[in-house]
N, C-alpha and C positions, 0 to 999 in steps of 0.2 A: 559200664554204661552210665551209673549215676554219676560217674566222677564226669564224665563228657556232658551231663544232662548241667551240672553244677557249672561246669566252665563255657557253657552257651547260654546260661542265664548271668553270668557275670559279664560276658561281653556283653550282650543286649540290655544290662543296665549302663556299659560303660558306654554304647553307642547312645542309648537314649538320653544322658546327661551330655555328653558333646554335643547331640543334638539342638538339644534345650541351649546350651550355650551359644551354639553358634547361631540359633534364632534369636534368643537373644544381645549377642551382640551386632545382628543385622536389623536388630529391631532400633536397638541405640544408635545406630548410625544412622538410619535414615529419619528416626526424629531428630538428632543433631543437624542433619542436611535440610529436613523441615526446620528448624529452629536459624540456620542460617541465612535461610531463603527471606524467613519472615523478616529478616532485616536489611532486604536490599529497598531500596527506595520505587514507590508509586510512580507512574507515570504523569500523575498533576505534575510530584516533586521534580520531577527528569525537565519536564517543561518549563518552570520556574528557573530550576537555576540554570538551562540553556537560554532563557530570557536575560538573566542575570549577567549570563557571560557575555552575553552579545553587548550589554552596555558597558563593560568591561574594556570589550575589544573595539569599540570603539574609543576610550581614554588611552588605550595601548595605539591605535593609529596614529590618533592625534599628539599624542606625547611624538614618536618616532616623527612626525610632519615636522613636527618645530623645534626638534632637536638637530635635524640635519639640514634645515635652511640658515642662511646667514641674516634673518630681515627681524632679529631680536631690540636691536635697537637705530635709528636713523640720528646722526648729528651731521646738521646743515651749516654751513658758513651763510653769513649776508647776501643776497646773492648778487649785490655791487660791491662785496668785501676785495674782491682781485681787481675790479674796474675794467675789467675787459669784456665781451661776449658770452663769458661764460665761467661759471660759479663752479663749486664743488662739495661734495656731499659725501659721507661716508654711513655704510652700512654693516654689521659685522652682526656675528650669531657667538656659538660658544666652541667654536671650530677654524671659522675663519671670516678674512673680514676683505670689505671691497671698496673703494676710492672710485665716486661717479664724475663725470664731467659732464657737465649740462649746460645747455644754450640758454642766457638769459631770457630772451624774444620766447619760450616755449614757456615760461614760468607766470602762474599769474600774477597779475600788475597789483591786486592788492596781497600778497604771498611777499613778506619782507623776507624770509630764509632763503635758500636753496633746495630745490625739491618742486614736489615728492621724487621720489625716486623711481616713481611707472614711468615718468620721460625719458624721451630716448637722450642717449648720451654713450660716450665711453666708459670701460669699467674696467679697473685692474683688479684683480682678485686677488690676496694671498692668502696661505695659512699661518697661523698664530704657531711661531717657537715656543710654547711655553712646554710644549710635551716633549720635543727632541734638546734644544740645545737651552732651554730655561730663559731664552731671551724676553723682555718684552717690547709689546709693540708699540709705535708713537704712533698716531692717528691728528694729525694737522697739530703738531708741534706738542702733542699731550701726550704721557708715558701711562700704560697700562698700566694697574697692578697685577700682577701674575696669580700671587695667591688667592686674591677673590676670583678670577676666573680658572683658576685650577679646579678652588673649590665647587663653583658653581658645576663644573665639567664631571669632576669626580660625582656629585650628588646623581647628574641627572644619570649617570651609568650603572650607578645603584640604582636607583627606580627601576632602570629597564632590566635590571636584572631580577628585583620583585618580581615585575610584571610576567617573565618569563615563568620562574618559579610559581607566581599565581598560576600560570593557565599549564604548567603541566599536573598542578594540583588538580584542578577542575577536571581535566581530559580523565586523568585518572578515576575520579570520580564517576563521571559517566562511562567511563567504560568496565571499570567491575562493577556498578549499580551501586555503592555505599556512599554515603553523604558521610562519610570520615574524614575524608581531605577537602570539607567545606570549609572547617574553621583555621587550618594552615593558608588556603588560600587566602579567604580574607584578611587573615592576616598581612600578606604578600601584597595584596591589592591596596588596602586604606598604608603601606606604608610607605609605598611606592608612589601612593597620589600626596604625603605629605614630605616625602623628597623631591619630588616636582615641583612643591611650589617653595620649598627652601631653595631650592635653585634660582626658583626667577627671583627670591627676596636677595640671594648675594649675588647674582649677578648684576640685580639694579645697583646694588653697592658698588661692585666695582665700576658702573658706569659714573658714579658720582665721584669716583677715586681718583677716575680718568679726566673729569675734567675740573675737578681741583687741582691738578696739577701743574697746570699752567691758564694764565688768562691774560694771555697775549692775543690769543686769536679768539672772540667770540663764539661760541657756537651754539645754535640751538637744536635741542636730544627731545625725542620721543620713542617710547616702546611701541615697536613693529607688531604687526600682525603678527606673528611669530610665536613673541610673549601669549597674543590672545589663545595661540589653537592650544600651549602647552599648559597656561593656567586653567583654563578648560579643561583639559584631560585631565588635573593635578582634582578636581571636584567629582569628576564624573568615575574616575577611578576609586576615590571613597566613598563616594555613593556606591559602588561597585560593591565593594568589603562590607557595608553595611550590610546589602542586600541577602549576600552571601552568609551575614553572621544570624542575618532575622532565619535564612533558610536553615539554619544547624541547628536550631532551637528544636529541642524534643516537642515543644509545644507548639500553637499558632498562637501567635500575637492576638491577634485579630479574635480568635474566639474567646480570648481572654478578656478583652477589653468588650465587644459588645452586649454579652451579657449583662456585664455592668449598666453599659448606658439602657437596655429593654428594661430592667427592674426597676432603675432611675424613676422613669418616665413612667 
């Protein structure tokens, strides 16, 4: 009987310390899971950086606008350069490029180029060899440089690939609630708005490449609407990154600095 009475007091210590254990290690878990929680981001925060991305996505539209149109840059012939009824004009982007024909009578009388190019006219469109057979193209008796619009070409597909990488950082972010892939984003974003505008800077180069190359035929060159929407996005995408980077700050900016100026004063 004592030996039974001995071995029902030793399981009942053995059960009451399992016990203890295992409240305590469901005590540890759920302050761990409190302790996790306490670091998912506030709903102001949520709202910020969905503010943040939305200006974002729109530098990511605007970049894709003027990457896939050809009206990056316009060169005009005289528009009595042929002597006939009708002048010509060429438009090209960083994909492909198009040869307009235009009615003099439709051009205004103080307008010496040929142009703009919203008049109606015929247009031969083509794409630029420089990605399948490495050719380049002559545009009214002037030779491309290949490598400045390679280069320019190759930049702006890095950006969009930033840009892509920025917003699957973001996405990620909001949807586990952690402001962790704030500062990989931004990163994405201001790098992406400073390949955008490395792009428009060597693609202007190779416009100037273009018509150094010969000056037989006159032409006068302006940068298209085109240039405007993608240097746009190339700003608004770093302000983007910025936004993002002031949002990763353990701190607010803002209550940092006004203190300062209340005491100031």
């Amino acid at each position: 009987m004592w030996s039974n009475f001995f071995v029902q007091q030793d399981e009942d210590g053995r059960i009451g310390v399992a016990g203890a254990g295992q409240s305590g290690g469901l005590g540890a878990m759920k302050g761990g899971r409190v302790h996790r929680r306490s670091h998912r981001m506030s709903d102001s925060l949520e709202g910020k950086i969905k503010l943040a991305f939305f200006v974002s996505i729109i530098g990511v539209t605007l970049t894709v606008l003027g990457m896939g149109t050809e009206f990056w840059v316009e060169l005009a012939q005289p528009k009595n350069f042929i002597g006939n009824q009708t002048c010509q004009m060429a438009h090209y982007g960083l994909w492909k490029g198009c040869i307009r024909t235009l009615w003099v009578a439709d051009i205004d009388p103080e307008r010496t180029s040929c142009g703009p190019v919203e008049l109606p006219g015929e247009s031969n469109c083509t794409y630029f060899k420089f990605f399948t057979s490495g050719e380049n193209a002559i545009i009214f008796k002037k030779t491309t440089n290949k490598n400045l619009n390679l280069a320019a070409a190759v930049l702006a597909l890095m950006s969009l690939t930033m840009m892509v990488m920025g917003s699957i950082c973001i996405i990620m972010s909001l949807s586990k609630g952690v402001p962790f892939f704030l500062k990989p984003a931004s990163f994405c974003f201001i790098l992406s708005g400073i390949l955008v505008l490395l792009s428009i800077l060597i693609f202007h180069q190779s416009v100037l490449a273009l018509l150094s190359s010969d000056h037989s035929t006159p032409l006068h060159h302006e940068l298209s609407w085109s240039v405007s929407c993608v240097g746009s996005a190339g700003v608004i995408l770093i302000f983007g990154g910025l936004l993002f980077v002031i949002l990763s700050l353990p701190f607010s900016p803002w209550q940092k600095c006004l203190p300062h100026k209340n005491s100031a004063t």
